[in-house]
C-alpha positions, 0 to 999 in steps of 0.5 A, a space after each residue: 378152840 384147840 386145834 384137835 377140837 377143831 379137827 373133830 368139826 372139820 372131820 364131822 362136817 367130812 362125814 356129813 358132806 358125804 351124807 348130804 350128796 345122796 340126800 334128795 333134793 325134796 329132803 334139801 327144799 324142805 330143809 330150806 323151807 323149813 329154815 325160811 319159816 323159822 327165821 320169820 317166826 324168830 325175828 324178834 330174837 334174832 333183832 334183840 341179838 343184833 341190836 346188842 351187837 349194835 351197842 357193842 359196835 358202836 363204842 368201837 367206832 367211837 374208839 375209832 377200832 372199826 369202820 362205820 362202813 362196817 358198822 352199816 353192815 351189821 346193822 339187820 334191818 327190816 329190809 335185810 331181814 325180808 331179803 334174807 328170808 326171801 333169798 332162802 325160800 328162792 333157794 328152794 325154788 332154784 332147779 337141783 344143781 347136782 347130778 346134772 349131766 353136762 356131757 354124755 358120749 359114747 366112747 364105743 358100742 356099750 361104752 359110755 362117759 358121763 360128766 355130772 354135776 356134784 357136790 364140792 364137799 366142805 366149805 369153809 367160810 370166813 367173813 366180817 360183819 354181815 350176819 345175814 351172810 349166814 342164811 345166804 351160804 347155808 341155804 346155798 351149801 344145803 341146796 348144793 349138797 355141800 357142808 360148812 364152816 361158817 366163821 363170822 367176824 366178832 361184832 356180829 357175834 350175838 347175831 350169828 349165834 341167835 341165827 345160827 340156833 335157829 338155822 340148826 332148829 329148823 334143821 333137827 326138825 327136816 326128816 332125813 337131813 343129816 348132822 353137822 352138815 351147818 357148822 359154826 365157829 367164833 374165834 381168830 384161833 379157829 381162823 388159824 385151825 381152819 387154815 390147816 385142815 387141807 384134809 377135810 376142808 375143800 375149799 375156802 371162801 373169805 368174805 371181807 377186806 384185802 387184808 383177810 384175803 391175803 392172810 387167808 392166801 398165803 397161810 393155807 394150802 386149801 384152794 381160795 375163792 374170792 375176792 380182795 378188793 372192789 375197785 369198780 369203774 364206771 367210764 361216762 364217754 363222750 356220748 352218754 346221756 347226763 341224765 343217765 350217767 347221773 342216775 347210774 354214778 349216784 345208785 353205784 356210789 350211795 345205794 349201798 356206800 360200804 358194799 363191794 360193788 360200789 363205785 370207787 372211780 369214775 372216769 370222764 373222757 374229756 368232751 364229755 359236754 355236762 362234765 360241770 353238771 355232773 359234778 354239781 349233781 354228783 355233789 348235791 348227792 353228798 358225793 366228795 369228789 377227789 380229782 386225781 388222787 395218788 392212790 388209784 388202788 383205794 377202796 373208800 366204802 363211802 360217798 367218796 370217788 376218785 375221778 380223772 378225766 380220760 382222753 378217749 375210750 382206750 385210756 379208760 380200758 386201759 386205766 381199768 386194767 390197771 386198776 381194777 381188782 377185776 370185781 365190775 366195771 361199767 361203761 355209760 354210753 350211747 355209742 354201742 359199738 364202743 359199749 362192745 369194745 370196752 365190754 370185751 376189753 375190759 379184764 373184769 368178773 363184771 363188765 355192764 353197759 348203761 346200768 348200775 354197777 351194783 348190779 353185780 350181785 348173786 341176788 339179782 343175777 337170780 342165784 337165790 343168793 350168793 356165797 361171794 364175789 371172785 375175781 379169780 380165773 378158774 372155776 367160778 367167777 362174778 357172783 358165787 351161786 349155786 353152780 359155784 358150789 359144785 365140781 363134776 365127776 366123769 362115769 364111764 358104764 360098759 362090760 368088762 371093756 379093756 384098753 389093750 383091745 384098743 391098743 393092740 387094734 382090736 376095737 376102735 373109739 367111736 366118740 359120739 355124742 349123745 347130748 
């Protein structure tokens, strides 16, 4: 797509951003209710599209051009197809984000500040693979009140469109929703033109490798939330349960090999007493284990891990700090004032005790769904979910107030809460 052709969606999505703030949330809910329905009553086509996305897939892993592990995240199945018509319909069911006020105080007699939620404005979304990406971030764009520019990666291509013409049927049928709100483009070209649009793009959100992360961040001047790698960690200290450790390491290395909050490394302290058990059982789950690698930094999207064997619970924090993309981190023990010390210790969007750590996850966090994970240290963090999407506006309401009558003494603030 031309750059100024791109421009004209940008600028259209600017528009119906502004529209889509005073929508009411009944309007919203019913968009997304309406959206859920029509991707049930669509499934057939939208598994035709994807199974020819699969042919396609498959010659390119036999030519060694993409991963299996991207292969497993384009593949829909019935279980990815329930949860993303689920996660829409939980949408709905989530309490308004926008227009909450966060702080209410009075300045002065009849002069009053108000913090309220809004919207952020207009999203642009890069990701790889995983078409079920698109319902997720449009229901959560709509529920926010923000609008978007979906970009997914060219494998799943047949299934984005088929998903995405059922998301703007579904749309064209809500009274009152406005235009261009749900935006779809198909090319690098259009990677590279939406990197430029700092003047009606707000914010960038990547879904996919390190190497797409860092492009999008040294070619943009749009702020960028995410996320580059998902180096997880789990520590099993010396006093952890085997039976749990073994359950806990097996679910976040084979529940899901490919996904972010897999498990990359585990860290054993030294007098741990079942270290052998483990590792055999670890095996018969189809577990490779490398001792020791000389790369700390790989993310191996499969039933691969990486495991050293630590001295005490300070070298395993500091072993994470190291070399964590800061993404989660879980700690299996029975000690719980060491569970405290790594759990405020450790520097990551995730830090767990005795659970999984694919438990990070806007989903189960109970966010409906999740437009990413980011590792950054501003706005949002961990799981993007609704409150992710909005920023806030400060109001002030008086008569006629000045601030000279403040400066010359006249008046005096007050500053009194209200909440």
């Amino acid at each position: 797509m031309q750059e100024d052709s791109f421009s004209q969606i940008a600028k259209n999505a600017k528009i119906a951003s502004k529209k889509i703030a005073v929508v009411s949330s009944e309007i919203r809910n019913s968009a997304l209710i309406n959206i859920a329905q029509s991707i049930e009553n669509s499934r057939e086509s939208i598994f035709a599209a994807n199974e020819s996305d699969l042919k396609n897939a498959e010659i390119l892993v036999n030519e060694n051009k993409i991963s299996k592990s991207t292969f497993n995240r384009l593949k829909l199945d019935e279980n990815k197809m329930r949860d993303m018509i689920q996660g829409v319909r939980d949408v709905a069911k989530l309490e308004d984000p926008i227009g909450k006020i966060l702080l209410k105080r009075e300045l002065d007699e009849g002069l009053v500040l108000t913090k309220k939620s809004c919207p952020i404005g207009v999203l642009g979304i890069i990701f790889e693979a995983r078409p079920d990406v698109i319902s997720q971030i449009s229901a959560l764009a709509i529920k926010s009140s923000n609008a978007v520019i979906l970009k997914g990666g060219k494998e799943s291509v047949n299934t984005n469109k088929e998903i995405m013409r059922v998301i703007k049927e579904a749309l064209a049928k809500t009274e009152g929703f406005p235009e261009n709100v749900i935006n779809q483009v198909f090319t690098r070209e259009d990677v590279t033109n939406m990197l430029k649009q700092d003047k009606y793009i707000d914010l960038i959100i990547p879904r996919g490798g390190n190497n797409l992360v860092k492009f999008i961040k040294e070619n943009t001047n749009i702020p960028v939330l995410g996320h580059a790698d998902g180096i997880c960690h789990i520590f099993v200290d010396k006093s952890a349960e085997f039976e749990k450790a073994k359950d806990i390491i097996i679910d976040s290395k084979t529940q899901y090999p490919s996904a972010c909050n897999s498990v990359e490394t585990l860290l054993v302290h030294k007098d741990f007493p079942k270290f052998e058990e483990l590792i055999e059982e670890l095996k018969k789950a189809d577990i490779k284990i490398v001792f020791n690698p000389d790369n700390w930094h790989k993310e191996y999207s499969d039933k691969i891990l990486s495991l050293k064997i630590v001295e005490s619970l300070e070298e395993a924090i500091e072993h994470i700090n190291e070399f964590s993309s800061g993404h989660t981190e879980s700690i299996v023990t029975e000690d719980r004032q060491n569970a405290e010390i790594f759990m405020s210790s450790v520097d990551s969007a995730g830090v767990y005790h005795n659970v999984s750590t694919r438990f990070a996850d806007g989903f189960r966090y109970g966010f409906g769904a999740e437009v990413g994970i980011s590792t950054n240290k501003t706005h949002a963090r961990g799981p993007v979910g609704l409150e992710g999407l909005t920023i806030y506006k400060y109001n002030i309401e008086g008569n006629g107030n000045i601030v000279r009558d403040y400066v010359e003494g006249k008046k005096h603030f007050r500053h009194k809460d209200l909440m």
